[in-house]
C-alpha positions, 0 to 999 in steps of 0.5 A: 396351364401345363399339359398335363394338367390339361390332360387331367381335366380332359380324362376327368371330364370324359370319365364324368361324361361316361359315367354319367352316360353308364348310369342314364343307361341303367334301364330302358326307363330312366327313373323306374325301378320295377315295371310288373304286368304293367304296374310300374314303381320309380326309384322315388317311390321305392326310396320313398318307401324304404325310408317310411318302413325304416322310420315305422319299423326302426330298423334300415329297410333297404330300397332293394328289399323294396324291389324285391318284395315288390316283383314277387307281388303279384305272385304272393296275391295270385297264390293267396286268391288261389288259397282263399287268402285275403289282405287288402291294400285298404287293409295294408293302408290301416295298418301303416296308418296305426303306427305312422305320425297322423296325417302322413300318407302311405306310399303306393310302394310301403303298401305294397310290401306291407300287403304283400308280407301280410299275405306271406304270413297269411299263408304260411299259416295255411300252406306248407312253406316248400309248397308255397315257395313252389307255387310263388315260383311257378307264377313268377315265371309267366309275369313280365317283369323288368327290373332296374339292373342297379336293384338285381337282375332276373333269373330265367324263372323271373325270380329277383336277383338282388344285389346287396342293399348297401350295393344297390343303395350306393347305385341309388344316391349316385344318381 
């Protein structure tokens, strides 16, 4: 063995060593994609979820469409509650289960997102679409959110930052 390829495997082995320390360091909560107000969504539930709605809808849905729905959730519902709104999670499971293979459980995380769309269309059938964005935006503010940083980050309002999909979802495989 000569020296400079021994020099090789140590500058190797260290750039693995630090890029894997890089990623561990990713988030306060290795494993977690999104905590809002205490509910929490791993990176196993938000792929998990991105795969069932890509399956259901036939098109990609990307692990970080997952997380941004997701942080602005529990807006979407406070806003609904405030205009009379309503759209379940047992109402979200129905639909899921109306176009998924029989027998196969709804991720926590899909019916999120597809409550929290459900309300969406919901209201902008009831409220002005600048309103609406407006008051989602003022509710956002007050929620403690923390998010992966490999998804996006979070504006000064909690507004959702996302990085591109195809970014977040190479972030996403390299763990």
């Amino acid at each position: 063995m000569t020296l400079k390829s021994t020099w090789k495997r140590i500058v190797v082995g260290a750039g693995t060593v630090l890029a894997t320390v890089a990623l561990a360091a990713c988030s306060a909560h290795p494993g977690v994609a999104l905590n809002i107000d205490g509910t929490t969504y791993t990176e196993d539930e938000v792929s998990e979820a991105a795969q069932q709605l890509s399956q259901i809808s036939g098109q990609q849905f990307p692990t970080a469409g997952v997380v941004y729905v997701l942080a602005q959730g529990e807006a979407v519902r406070e806003v609904a509650n405030q205009h009379g709104v309503e759209f379940s999670d047992e109402d979200a499971r129905n639909a899921l289960a109306s176009v998924q293979s029989p027998g196969e459980p709804a991720n926590a995380a899909a019916v999120g997102v597809v409550r929290i769309n459900q309300l969406l269309v919901l209201l902008q059938g009831k409220v002005d679409q600048q309103v609406l964005a407006q008051e989602v935006a003022e509710v956002q503010k007050g929620k403690d959110i923390e998010l992966n940083p490999r998804y996006g980050a979070l504006d000064e309002n909690n507004a959702c930052l996302l990085y591109t999909s195809d970014a977040a979802d190479e972030r996403s495989s390299v763990d």
